[in-house]
C-alpha positions as CSV (number, residue, x, y, z in Angstrom):
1,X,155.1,166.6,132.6
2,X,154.9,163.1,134.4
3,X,152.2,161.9,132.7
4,X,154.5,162.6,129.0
5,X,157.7,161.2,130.6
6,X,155.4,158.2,132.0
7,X,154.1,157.9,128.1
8,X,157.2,157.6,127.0
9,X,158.5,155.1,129.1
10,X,155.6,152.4,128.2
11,X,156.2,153.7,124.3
12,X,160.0,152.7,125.1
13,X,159.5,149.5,126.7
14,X,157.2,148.8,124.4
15,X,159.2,148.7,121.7
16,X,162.1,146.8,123.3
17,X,159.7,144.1,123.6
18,X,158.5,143.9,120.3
19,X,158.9,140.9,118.1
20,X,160.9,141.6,115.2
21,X,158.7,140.1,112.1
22,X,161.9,139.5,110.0
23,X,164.0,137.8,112.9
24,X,167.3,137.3,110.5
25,X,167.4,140.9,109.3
26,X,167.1,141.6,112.7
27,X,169.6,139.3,114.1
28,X,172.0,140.9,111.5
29,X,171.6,144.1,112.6
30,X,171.9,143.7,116.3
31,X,175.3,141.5,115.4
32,X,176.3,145.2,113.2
33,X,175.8,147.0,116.5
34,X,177.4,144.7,118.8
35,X,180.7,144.0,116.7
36,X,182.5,147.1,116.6
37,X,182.5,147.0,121.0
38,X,183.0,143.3,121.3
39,X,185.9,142.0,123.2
40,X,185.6,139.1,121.0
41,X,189.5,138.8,119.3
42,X,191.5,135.8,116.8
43,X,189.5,132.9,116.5
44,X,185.9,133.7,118.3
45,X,185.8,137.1,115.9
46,X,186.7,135.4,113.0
47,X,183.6,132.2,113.6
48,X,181.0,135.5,114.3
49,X,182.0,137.5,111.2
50,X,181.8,134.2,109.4
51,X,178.6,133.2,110.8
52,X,176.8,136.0,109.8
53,X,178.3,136.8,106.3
54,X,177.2,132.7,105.8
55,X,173.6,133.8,107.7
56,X,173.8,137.2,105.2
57,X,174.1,134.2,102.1
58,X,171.4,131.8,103.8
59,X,168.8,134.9,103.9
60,X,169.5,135.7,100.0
61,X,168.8,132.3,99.5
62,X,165.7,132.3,100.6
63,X,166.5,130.0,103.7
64,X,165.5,132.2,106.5
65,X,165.4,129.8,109.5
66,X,168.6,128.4,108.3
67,X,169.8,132.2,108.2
68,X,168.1,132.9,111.8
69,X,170.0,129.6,113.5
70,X,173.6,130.6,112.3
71,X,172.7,134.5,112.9
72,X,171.6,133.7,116.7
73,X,174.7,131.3,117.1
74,X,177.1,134.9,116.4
75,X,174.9,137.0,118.6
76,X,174.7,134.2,121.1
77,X,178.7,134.6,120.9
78,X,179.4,138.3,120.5
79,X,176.3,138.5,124.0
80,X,178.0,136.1,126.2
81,X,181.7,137.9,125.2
82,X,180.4,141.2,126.5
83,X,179.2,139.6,130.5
């Protein structure tokens, strides 16, 4: 039974360390899990929401690393609103 739990916990930690191969799909959906929690009001949740619909446009484009730099800007935002 420890050896399963112990299996599971390097399969876990594995994973949380994994690099995402699409980094602006995955920026957009850890900025779709961190809005609806964020203490982010006004102003500040109005630039995020912004800042990744204009990420969502960039991607569609075509222009993924313009898409990643916006994207990280709002998760940047919505991370240091919930410390």
């Amino acid at each position: 039974m420890k050896s399963l739990l112990a299996v599971l916990l390097m399969c876990a930690a594995s994973l949380t360390f994994a690099h995402c191969p699409n980094v602006p799909v995955c920026e957009m959906k850890a900025i779709d899990s961190m809005l609806p929690e964020t203490k982010l009001k006004g102003a500040e949740l109005e630039k995020v929401k912004s800042l990744r619909a204009d990420g969502q446009k960039l991607y569609d484009e075509g222009r993924e690393n313009d898409a990643a730099k916006l994207l990280k800007e709002a998760r940047k935002m919505l991370k240091d609103a919930s410390t």
